[in-house]
N, C-alpha and C positions, 0 to 999 in steps of 0.2 A: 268190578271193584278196582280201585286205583291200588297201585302195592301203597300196604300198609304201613310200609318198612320205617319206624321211626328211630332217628338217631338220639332223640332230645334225651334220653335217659340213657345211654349207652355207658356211663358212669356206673351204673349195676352191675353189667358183666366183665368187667375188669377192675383190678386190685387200684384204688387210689389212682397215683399220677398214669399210671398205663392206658386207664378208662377214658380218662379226661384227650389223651393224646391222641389215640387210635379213633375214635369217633363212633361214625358207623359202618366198619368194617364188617360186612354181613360172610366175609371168604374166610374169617376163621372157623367158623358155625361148622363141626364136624354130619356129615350125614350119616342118620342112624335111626333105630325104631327105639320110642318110649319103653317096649316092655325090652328089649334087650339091656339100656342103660341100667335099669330097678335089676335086670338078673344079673349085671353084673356085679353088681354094687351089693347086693344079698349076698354072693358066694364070696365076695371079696373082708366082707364085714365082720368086726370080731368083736363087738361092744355088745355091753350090756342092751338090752330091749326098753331101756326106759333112758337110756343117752343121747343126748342127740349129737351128732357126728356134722361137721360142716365142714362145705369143701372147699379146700382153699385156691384162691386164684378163679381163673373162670373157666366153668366147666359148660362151653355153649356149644348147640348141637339144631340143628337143622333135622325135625321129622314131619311124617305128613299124618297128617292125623282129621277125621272125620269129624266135623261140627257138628252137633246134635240139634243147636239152635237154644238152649236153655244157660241161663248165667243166677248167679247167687251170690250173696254177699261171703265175702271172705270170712271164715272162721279164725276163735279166735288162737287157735294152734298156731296154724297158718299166718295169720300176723304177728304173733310173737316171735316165728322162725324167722321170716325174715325183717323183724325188726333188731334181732341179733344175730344175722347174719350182716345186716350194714353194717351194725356197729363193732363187730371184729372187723371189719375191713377198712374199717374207717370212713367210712363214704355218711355222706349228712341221713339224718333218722327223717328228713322231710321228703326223702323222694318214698320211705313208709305211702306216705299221701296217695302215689302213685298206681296203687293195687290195692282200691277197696272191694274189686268184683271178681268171682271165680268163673268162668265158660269152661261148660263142660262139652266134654271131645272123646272121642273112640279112636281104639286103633284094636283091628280083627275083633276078638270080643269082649275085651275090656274096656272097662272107662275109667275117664280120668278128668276131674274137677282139679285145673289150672286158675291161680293168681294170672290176670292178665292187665296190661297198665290199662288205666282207664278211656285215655286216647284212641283205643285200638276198639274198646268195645261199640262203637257205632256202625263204623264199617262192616267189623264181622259179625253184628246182628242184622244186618239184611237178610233182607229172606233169602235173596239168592245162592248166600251162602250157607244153609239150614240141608244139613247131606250133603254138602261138598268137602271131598278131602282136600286140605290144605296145605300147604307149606309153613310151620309154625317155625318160628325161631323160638327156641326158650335156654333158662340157665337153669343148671343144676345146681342147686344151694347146700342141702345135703338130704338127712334121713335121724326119725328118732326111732335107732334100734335099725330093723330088717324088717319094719310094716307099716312106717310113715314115710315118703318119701315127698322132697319139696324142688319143686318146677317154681318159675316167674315166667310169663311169654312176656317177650318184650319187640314180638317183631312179627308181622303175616304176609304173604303174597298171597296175591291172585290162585285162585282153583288151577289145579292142574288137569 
């Protein structure tokens, strides 16, 4: 698979004019595991269970995470979160557009059903990538409470 790595939407993980500038710089992307981010963010968390919490600025992170091979339409929680997580950041409600599918992914034994831009979902439906751990880029948007938590991928490489 060709890297996936797409810049054309990199306006999502940074605040306004930062987004627009920085392009797609993939070396900010901190390396880390999906379930450590969510325990961080549980211990760290003091809101109500029915609030939703969003993170400010961009909270982008590089993990690898097993493709299971299945996608689903985005629900409608999920498109409400980050339809107002654009819209606190200022950033236009048409790149909404952008993540109508969810691909779902593993990391050790959990899963986890990811927003990913639509761009991305052709490549990383090949078969050959169906049980390939990958290198995902995603943003951390926020959580409602300490048992929703909200991912966008906005960026794959190649199997490792």
């Amino acid at each position: 698979m060709k890297s996936a790595r797409i810049g054309i939407t990199a306006a999502l993980l940074l605040v306004a004019s930062a987004a627009l500038s920085q392009g797609s710089d993939w070396s900010r992307y901190k390396s880390s595991r999906l379930g450590d981010i969510i325990a961080e963010s549980k211990a760290s968390q003091k809101v109500d269970p029915k609030e939703a919490d969003m993170v400010s600025g961009a909270a982008s992170y590089r993990v690898l995470l097993r493709f299971t091979g299945f996608f689903r339409p985005i629900d409608a929680t999920s498109r409400g979160f980050i339809r107002a997580w654009l819209k606190v950041h200022g950033l236009p409600k048409s790149h909404l557009a952008l993540f109508d599918r969810e691909a779902c992914f593993e990391e050790g034994s959990e899963t986890y059903w990811l927003p990913i831009q639509t761009s991305l979902v052709t490549d990383l439906g090949a078969e050959r990538n169906v049980g390939a751990e990958l290198p995902v880029y995603l943003v951390w948007l926020g959580s409602i409470g300490n048992h929703r938590f909200f991912f966008i991928i906005n960026g794959l490489d190649d199997a490792k």
